[in-house]
PyMOL Python script that loads the backbone (N, CA, C, O; Angstrom):
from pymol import cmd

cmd.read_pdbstr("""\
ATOM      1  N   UNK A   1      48.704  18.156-129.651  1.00  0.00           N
ATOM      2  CA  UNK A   1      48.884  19.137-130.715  1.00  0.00           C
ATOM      3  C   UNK A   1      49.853  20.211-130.246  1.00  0.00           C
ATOM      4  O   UNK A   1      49.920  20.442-129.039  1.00  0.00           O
ATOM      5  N   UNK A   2      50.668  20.937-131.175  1.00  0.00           N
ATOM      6  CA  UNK A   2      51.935  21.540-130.492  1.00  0.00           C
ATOM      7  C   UNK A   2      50.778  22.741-131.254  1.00  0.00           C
ATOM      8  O   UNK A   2      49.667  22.656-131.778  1.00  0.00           O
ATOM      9  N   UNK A   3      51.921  24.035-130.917  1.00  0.00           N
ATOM     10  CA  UNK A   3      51.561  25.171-131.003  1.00  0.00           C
ATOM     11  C   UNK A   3      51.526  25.558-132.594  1.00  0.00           C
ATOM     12  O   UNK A   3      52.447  25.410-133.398  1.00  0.00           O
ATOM     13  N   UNK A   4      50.255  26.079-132.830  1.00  0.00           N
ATOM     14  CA  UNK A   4      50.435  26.644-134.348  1.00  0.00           C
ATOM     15  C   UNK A   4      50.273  28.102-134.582  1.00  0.00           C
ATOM     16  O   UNK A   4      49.405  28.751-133.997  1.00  0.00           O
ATOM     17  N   UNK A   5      51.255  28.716-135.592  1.00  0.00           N
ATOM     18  CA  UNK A   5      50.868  30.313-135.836  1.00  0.00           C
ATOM     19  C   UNK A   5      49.981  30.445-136.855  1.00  0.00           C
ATOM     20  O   UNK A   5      50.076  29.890-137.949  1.00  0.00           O
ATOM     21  N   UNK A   6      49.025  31.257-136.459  1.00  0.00           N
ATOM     22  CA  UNK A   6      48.008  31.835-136.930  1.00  0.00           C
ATOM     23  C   UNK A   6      48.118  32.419-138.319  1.00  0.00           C
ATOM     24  O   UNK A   6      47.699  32.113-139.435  1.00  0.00           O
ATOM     25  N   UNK A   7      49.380  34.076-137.424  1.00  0.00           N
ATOM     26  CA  UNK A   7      49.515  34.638-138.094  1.00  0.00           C
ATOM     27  C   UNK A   7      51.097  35.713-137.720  1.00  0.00           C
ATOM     28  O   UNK A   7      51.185  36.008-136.528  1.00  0.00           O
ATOM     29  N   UNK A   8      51.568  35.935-138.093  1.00  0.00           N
ATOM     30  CA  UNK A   8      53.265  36.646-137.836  1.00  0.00           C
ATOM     31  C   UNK A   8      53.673  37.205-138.817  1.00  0.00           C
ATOM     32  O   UNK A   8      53.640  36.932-140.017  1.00  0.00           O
ATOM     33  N   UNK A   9      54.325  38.549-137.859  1.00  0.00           N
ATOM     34  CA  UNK A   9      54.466  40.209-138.557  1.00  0.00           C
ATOM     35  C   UNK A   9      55.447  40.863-137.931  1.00  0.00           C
ATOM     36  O   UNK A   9      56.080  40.416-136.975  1.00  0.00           O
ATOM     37  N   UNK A  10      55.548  41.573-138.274  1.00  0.00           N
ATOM     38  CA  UNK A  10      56.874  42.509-137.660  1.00  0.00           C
ATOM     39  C   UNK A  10      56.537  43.665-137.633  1.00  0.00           C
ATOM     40  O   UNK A  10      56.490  44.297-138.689  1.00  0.00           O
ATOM     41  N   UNK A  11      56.195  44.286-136.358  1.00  0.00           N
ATOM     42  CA  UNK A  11      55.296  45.541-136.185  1.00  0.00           C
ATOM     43  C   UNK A  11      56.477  46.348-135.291  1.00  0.00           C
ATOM     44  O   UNK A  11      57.517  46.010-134.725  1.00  0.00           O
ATOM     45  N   UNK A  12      55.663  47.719-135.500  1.00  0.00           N
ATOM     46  CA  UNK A  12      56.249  49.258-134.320  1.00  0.00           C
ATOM     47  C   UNK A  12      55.480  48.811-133.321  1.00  0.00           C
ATOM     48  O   UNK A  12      54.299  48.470-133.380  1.00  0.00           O
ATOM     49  N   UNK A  13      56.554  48.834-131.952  1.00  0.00           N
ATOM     50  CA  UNK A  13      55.655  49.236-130.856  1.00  0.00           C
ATOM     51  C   UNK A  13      54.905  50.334-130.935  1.00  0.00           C
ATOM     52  O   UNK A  13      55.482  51.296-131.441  1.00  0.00           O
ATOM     53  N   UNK A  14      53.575  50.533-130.529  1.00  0.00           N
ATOM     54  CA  UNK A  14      52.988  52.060-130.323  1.00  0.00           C
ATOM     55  C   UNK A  14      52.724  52.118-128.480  1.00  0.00           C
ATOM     56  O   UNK A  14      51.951  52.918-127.954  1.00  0.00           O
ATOM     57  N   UNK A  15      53.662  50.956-127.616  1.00  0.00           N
ATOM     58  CA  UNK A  15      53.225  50.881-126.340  1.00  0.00           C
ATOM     59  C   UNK A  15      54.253  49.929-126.021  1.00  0.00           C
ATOM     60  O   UNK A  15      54.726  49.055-126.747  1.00  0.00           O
ATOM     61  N   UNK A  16      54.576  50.272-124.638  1.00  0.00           N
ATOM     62  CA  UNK A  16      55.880  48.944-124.350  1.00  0.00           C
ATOM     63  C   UNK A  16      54.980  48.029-123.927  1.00  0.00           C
ATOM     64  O   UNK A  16      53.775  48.082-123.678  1.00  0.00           O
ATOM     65  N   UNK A  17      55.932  47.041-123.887  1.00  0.00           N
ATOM     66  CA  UNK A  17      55.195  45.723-124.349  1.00  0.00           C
ATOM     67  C   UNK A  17      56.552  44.354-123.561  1.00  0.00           C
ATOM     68  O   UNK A  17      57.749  44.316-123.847  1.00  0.00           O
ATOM     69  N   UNK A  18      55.869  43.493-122.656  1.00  0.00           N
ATOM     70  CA  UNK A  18      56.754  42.117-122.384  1.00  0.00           C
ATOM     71  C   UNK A  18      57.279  41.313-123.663  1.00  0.00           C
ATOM     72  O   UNK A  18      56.565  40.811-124.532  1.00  0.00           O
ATOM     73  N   UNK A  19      58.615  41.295-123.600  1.00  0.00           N
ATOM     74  CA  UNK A  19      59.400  40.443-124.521  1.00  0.00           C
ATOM     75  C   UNK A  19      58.920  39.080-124.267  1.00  0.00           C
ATOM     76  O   UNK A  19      59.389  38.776-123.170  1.00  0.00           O
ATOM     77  N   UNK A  20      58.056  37.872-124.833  1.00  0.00           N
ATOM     78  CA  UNK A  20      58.204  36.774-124.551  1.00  0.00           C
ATOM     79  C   UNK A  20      59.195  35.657-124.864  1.00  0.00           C
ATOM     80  O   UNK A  20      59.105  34.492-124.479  1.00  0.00           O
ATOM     81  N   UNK A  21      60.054  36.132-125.541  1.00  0.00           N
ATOM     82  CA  UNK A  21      61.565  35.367-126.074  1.00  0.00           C
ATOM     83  C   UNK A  21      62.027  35.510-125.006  1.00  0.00           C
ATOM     84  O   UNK A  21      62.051  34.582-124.198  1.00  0.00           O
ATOM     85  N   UNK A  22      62.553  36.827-124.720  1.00  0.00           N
ATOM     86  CA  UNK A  22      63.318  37.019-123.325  1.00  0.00           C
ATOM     87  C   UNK A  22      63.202  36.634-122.250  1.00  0.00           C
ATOM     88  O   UNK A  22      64.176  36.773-121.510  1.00  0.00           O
ATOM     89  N   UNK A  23      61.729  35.869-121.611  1.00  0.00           N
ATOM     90  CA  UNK A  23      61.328  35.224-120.845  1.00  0.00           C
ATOM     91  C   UNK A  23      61.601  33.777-120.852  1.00  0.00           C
ATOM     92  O   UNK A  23      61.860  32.910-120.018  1.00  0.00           O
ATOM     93  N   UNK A  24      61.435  33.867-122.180  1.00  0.00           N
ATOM     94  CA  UNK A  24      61.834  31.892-122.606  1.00  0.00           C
ATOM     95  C   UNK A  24      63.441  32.091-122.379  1.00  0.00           C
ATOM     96  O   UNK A  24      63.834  31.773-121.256  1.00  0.00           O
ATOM     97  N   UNK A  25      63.929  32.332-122.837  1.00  0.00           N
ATOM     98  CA  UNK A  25      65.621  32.693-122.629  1.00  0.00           C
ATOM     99  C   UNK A  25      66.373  32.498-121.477  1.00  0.00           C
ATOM    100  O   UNK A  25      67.380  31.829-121.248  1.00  0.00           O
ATOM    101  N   UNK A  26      65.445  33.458-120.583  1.00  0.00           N
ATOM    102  CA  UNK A  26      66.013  33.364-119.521  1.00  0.00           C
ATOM    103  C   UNK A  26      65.744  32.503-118.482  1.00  0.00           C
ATOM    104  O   UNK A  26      66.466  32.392-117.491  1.00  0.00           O
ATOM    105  N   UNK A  27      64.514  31.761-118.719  1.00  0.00           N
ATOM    106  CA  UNK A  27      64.309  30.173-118.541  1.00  0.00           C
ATOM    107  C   UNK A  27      64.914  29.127-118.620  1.00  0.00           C
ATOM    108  O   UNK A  27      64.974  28.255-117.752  1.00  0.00           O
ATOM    109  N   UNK A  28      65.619  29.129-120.101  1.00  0.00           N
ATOM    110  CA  UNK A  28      65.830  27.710-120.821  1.00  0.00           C
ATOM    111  C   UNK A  28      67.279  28.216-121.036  1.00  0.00           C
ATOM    112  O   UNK A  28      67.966  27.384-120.443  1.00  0.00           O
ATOM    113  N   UNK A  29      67.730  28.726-121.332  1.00  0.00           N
ATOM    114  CA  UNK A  29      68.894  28.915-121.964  1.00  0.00           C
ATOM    115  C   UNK A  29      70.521  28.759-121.200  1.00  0.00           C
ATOM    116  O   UNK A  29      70.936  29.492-120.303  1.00  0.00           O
ATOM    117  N   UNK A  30      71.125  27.829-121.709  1.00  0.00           N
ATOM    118  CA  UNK A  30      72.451  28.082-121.372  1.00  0.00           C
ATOM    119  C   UNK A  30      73.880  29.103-121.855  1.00  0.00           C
ATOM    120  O   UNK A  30      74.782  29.034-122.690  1.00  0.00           O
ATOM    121  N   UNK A  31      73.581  29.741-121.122  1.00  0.00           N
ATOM    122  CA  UNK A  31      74.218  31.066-121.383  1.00  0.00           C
ATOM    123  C   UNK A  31      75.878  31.153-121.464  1.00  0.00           C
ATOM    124  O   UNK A  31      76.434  32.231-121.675  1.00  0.00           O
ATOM    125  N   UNK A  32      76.780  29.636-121.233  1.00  0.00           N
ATOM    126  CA  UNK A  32      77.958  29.655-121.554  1.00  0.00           C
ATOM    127  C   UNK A  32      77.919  29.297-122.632  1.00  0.00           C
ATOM    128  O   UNK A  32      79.079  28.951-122.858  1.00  0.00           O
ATOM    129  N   UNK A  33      77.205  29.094-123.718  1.00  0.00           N
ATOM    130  CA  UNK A  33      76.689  28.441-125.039  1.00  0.00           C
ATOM    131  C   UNK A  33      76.654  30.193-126.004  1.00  0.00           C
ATOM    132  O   UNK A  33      77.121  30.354-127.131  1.00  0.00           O
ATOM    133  N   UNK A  34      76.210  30.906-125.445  1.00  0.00           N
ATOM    134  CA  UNK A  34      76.240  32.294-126.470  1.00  0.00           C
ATOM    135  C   UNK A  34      77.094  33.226-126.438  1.00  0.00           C
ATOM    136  O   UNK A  34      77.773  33.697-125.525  1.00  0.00           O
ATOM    137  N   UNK A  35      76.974  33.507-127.803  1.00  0.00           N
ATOM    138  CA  UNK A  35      78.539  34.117-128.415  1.00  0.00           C
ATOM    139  C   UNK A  35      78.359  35.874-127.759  1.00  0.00           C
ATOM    140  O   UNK A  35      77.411  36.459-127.234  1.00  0.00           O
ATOM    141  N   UNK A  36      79.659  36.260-128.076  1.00  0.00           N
ATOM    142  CA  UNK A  36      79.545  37.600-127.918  1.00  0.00           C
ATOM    143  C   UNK A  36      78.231  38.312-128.208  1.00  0.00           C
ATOM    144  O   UNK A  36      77.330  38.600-127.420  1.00  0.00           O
ATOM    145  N   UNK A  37      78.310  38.495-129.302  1.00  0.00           N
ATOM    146  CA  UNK A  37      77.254  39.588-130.077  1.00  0.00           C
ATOM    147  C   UNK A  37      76.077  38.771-128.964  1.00  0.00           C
ATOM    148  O   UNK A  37      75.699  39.468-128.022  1.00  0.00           O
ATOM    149  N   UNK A  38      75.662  37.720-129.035  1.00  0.00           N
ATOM    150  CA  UNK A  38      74.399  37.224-128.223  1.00  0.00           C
ATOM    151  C   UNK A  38      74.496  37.832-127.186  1.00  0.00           C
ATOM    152  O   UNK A  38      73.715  38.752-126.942  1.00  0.00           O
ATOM    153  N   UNK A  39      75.295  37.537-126.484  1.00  0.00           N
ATOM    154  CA  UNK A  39      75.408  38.637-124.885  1.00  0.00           C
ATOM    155  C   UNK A  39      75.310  39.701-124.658  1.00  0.00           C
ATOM    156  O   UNK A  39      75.010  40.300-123.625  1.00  0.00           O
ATOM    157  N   UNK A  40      75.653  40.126-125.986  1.00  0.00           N
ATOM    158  CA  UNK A  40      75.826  42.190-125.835  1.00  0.00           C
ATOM    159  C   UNK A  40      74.239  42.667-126.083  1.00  0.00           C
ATOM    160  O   UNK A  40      73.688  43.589-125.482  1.00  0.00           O
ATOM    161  N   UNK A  41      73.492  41.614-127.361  1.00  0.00           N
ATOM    162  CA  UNK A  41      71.961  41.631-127.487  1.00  0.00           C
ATOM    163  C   UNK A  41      70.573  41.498-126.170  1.00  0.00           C
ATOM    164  O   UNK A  41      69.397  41.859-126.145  1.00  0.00           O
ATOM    165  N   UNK A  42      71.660  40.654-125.020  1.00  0.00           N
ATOM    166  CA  UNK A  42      71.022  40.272-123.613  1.00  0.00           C
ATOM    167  C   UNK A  42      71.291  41.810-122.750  1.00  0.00           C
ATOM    168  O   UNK A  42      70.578  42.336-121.896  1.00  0.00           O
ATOM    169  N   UNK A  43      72.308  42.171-123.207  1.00  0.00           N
ATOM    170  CA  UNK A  43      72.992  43.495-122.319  1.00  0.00           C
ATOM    171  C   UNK A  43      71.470  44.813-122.576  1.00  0.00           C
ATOM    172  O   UNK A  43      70.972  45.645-121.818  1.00  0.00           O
ATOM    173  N   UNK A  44      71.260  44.520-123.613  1.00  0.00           N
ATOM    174  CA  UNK A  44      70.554  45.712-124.340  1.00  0.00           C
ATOM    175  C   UNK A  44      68.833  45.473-124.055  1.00  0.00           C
ATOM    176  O   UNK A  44      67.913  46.282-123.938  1.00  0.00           O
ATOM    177  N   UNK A  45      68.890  43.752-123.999  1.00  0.00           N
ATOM    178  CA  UNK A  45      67.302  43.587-123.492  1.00  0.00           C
ATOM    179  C   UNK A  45      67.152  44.314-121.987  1.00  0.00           C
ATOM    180  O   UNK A  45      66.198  45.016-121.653  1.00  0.00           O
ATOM    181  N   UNK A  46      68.293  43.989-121.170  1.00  0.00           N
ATOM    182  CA  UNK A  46      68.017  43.866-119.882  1.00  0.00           C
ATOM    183  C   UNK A  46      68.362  45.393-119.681  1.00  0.00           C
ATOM    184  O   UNK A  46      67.854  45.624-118.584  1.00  0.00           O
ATOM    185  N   UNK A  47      68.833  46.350-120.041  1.00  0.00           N
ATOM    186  CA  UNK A  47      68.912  47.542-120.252  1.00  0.00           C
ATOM    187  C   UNK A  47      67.548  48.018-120.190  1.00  0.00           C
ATOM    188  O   UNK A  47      67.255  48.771-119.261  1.00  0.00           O
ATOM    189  N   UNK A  48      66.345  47.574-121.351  1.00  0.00           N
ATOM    190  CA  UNK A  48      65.358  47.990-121.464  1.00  0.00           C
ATOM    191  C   UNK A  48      64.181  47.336-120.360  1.00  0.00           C
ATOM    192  O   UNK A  48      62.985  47.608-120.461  1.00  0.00           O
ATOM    193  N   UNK A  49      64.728  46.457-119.329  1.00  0.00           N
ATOM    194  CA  UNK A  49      63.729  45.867-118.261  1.00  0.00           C
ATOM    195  C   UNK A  49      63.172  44.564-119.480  1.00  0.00           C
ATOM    196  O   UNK A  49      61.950  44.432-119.538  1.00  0.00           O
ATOM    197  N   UNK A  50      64.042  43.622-120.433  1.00  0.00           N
ATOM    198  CA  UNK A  50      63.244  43.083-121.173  1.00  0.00           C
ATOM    199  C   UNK A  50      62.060  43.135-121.467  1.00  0.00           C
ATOM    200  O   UNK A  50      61.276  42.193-121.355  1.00  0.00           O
ATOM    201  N   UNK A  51      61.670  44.777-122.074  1.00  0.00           N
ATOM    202  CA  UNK A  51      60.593  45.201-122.747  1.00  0.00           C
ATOM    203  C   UNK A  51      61.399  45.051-124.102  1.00  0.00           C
ATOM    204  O   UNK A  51      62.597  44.926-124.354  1.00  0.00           O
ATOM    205  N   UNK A  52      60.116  45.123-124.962  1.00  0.00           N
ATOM    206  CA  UNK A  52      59.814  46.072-126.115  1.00  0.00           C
ATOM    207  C   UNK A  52      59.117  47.151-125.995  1.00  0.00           C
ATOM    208  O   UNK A  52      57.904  47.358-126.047  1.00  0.00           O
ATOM    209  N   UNK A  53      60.613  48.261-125.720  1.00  0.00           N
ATOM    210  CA  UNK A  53      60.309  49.830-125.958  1.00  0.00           C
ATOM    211  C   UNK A  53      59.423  49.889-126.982  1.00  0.00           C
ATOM    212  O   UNK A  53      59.440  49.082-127.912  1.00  0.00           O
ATOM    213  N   UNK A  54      58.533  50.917-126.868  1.00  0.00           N
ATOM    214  CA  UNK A  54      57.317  51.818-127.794  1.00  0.00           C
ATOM    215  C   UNK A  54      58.598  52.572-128.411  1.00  0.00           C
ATOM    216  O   UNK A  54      59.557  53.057-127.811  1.00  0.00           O
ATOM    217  N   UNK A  55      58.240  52.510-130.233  1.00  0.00           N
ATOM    218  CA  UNK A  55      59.328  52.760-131.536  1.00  0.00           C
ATOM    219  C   UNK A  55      60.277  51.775-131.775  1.00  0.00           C
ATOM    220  O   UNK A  55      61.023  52.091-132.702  1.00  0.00           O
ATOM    221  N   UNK A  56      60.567  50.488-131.177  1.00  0.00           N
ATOM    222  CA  UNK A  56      61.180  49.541-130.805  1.00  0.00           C
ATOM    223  C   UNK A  56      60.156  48.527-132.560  1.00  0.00           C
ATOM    224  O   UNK A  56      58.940  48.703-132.634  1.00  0.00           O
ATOM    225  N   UNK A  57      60.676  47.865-133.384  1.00  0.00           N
ATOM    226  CA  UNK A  57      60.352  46.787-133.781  1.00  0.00           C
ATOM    227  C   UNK A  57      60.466  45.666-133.347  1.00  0.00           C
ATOM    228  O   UNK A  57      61.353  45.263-132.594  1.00  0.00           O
ATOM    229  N   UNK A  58      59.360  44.929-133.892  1.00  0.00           N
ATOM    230  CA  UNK A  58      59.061  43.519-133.212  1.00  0.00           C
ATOM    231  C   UNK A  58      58.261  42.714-133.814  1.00  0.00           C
ATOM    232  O   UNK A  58      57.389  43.143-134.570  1.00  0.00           O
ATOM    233  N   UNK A  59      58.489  41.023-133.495  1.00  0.00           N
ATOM    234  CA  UNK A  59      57.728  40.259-134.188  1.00  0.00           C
ATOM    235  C   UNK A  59      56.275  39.909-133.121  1.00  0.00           C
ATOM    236  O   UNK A  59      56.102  39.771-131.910  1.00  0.00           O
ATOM    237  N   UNK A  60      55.562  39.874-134.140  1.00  0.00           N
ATOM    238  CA  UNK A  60      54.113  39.836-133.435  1.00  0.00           C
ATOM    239  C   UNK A  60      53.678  38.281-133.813  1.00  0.00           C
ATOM    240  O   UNK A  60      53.585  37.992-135.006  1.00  0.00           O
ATOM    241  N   UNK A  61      53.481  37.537-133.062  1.00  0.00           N
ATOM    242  CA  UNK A  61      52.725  36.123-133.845  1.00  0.00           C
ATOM    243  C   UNK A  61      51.078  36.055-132.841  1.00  0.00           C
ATOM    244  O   UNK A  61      50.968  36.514-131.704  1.00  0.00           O
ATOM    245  N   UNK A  62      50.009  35.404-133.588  1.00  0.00           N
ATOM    246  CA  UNK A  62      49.117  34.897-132.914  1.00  0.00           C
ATOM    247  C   UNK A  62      48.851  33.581-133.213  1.00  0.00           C
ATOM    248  O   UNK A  62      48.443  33.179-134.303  1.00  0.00           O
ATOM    249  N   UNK A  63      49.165  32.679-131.906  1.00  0.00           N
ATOM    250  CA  UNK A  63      49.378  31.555-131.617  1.00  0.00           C
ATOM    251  C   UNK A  63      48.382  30.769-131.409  1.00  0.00           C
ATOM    252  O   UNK A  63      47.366  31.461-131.348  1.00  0.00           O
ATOM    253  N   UNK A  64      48.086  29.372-131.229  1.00  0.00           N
ATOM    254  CA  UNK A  64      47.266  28.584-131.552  1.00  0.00           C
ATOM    255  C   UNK A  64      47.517  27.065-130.782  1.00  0.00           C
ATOM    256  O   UNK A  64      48.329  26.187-131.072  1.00  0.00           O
ATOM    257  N   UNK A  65      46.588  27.108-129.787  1.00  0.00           N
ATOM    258  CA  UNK A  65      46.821  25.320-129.204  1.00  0.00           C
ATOM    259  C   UNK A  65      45.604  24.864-128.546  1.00  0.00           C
ATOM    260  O   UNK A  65      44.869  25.476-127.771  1.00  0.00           O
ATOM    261  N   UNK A  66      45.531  23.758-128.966  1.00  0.00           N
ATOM    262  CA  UNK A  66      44.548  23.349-128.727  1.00  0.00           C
ATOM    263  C   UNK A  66      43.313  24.048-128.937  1.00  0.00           C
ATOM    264  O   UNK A  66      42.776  24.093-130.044  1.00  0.00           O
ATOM    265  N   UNK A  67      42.660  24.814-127.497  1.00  0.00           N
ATOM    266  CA  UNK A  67      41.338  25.594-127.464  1.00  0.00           C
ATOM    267  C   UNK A  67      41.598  27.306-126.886  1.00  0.00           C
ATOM    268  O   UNK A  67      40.840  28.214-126.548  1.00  0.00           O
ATOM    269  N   UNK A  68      43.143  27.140-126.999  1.00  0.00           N
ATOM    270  CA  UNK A  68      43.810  28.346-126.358  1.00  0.00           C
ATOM    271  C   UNK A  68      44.421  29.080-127.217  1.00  0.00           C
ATOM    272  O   UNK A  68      45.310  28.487-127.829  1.00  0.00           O
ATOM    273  N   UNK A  69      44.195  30.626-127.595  1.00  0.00           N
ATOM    274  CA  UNK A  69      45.201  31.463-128.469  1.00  0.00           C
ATOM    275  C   UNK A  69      45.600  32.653-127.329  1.00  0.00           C
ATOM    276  O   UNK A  69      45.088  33.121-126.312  1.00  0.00           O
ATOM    277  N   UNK A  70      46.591  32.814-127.972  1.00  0.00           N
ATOM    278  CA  UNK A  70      47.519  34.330-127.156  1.00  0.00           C
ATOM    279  C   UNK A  70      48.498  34.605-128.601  1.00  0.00           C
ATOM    280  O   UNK A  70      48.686  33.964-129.635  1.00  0.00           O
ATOM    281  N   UNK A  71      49.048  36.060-127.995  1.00  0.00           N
ATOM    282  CA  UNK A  71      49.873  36.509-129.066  1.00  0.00           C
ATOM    283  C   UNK A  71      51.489  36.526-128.132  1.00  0.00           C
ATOM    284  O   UNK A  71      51.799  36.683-126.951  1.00  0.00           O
ATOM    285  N   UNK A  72      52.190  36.287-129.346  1.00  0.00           N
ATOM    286  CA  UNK A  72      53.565  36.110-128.435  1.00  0.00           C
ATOM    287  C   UNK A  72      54.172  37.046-129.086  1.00  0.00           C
ATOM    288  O   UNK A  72      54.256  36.956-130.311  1.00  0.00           O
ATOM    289  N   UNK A  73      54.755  38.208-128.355  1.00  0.00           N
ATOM    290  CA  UNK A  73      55.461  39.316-128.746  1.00  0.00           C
ATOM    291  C   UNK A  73      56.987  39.591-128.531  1.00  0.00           C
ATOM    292  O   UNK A  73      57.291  39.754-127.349  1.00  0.00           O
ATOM    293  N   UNK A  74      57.610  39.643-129.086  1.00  0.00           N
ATOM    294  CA  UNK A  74      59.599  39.378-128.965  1.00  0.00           C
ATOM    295  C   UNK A  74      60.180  40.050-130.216  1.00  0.00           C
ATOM    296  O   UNK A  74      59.720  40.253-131.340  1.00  0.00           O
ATOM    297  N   UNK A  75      61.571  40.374-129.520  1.00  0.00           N
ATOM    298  CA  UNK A  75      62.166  41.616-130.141  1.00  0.00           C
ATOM    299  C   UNK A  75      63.463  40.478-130.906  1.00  0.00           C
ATOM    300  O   UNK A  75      64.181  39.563-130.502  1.00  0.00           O
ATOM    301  N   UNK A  76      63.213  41.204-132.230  1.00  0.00           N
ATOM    302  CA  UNK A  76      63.809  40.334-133.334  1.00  0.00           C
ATOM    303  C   UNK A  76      65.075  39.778-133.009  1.00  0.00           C
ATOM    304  O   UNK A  76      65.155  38.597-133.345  1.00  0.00           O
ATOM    305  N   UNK A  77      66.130  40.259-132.444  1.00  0.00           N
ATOM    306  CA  UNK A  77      67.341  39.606-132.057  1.00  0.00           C
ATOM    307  C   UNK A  77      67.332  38.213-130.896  1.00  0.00           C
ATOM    308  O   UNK A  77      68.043  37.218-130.751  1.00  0.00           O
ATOM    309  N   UNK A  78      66.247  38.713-130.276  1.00  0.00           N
ATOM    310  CA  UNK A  78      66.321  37.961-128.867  1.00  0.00           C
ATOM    311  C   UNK A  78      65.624  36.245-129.714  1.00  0.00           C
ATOM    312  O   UNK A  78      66.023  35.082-129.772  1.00  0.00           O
ATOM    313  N   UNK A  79      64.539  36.946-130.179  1.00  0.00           N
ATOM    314  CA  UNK A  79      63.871  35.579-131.085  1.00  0.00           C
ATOM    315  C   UNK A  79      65.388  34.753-131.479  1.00  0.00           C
ATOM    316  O   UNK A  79      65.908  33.713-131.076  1.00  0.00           O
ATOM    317  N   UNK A  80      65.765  35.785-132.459  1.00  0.00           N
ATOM    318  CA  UNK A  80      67.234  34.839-133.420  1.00  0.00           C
ATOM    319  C   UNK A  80      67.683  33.781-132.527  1.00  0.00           C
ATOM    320  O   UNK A  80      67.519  32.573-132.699  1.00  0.00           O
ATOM    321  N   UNK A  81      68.369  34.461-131.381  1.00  0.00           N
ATOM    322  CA  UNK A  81      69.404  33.714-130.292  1.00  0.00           C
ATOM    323  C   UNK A  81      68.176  32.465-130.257  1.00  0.00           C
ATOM    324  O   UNK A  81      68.510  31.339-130.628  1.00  0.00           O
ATOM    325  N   UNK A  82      66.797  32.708-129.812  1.00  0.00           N
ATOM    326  CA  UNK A  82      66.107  31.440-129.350  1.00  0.00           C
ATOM    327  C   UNK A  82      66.242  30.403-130.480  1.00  0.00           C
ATOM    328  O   UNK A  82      66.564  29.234-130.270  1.00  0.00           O
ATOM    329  N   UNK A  83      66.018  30.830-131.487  1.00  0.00           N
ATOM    330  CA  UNK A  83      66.157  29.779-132.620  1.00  0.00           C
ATOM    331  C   UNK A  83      67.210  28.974-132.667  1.00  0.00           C
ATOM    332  O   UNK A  83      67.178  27.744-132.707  1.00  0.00           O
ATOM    333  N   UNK A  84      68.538  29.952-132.662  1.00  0.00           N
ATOM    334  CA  UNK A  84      70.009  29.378-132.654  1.00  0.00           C
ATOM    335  C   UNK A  84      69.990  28.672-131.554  1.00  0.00           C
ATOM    336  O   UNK A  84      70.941  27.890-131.551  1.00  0.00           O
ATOM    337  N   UNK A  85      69.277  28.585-130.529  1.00  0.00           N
ATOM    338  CA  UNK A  85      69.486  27.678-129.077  1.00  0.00           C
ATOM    339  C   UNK A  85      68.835  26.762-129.139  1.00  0.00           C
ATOM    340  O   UNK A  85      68.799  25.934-128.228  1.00  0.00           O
ATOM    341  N   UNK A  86      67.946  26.633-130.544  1.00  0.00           N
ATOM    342  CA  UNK A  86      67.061  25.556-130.648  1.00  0.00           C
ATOM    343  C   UNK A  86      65.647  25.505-129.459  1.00  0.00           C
ATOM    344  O   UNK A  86      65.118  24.393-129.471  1.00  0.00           O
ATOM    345  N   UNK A  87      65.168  26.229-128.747  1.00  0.00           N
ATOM    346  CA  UNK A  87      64.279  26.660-127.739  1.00  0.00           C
ATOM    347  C   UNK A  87      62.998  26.447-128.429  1.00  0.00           C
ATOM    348  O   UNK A  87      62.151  26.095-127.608  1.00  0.00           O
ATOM    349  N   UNK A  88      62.517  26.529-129.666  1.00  0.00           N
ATOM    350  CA  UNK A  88      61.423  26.599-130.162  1.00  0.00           C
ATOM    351  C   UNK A  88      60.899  25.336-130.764  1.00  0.00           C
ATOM    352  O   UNK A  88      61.321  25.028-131.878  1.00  0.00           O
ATOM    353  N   UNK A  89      59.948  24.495-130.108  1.00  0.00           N
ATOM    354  CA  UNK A  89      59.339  23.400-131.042  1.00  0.00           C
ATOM    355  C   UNK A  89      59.059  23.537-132.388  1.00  0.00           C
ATOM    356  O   UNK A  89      58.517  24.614-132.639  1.00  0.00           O
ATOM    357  N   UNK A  90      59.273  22.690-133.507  1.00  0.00           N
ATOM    358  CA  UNK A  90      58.859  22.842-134.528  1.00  0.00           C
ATOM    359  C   UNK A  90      57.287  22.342-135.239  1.00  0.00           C
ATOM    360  O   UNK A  90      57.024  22.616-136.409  1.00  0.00           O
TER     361      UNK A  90
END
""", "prot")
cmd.dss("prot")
cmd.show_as("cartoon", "prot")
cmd.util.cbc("prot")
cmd.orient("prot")
């Protein structure tokens, strides 16, 4: 069984918070593959210690596998790039 969302939102930080896109990213990703604007969006994660700054928006999902849930928290641009890199099971 692959991963299912629960539930996904787009919330204020009220607390910094680990980017989990940015983690996948910088895992998986081939980085001669992203365009400008993508890079300048990496410039700005890694600026912030790939947090999500507190006042910072963000997508919130609570996730679902198997007998295991967690919430996966990532800052809306960084998500985009993952999508466009294809990184995310469907």
């Amino acid at each position: 069984m692959s991963n299912q969302i629960i539930y996904c939102s787009t919330q204020t930080a009220r607390k910094d918070y680990k980017c989990d896109a940015c983690k996948a990213l910088l895992d998986y990703a081939d980085f001669n593959e992203l365009t400008f604007a993508e890079k300048r969006e990496l410039v700005k994660a890694k600026r912030d210690n790939w947090e999500i700054k507190k006042g910072q928006a963000y997508i919130r999902a609570f996730m679902k596998d198997n007998n295991s849930t967690w919430t996966f928290r990532a800052r809306p641009e960084i998500e985009q790039i993952c999508q466009d890199q294809d990184m995310w099971i469907d």
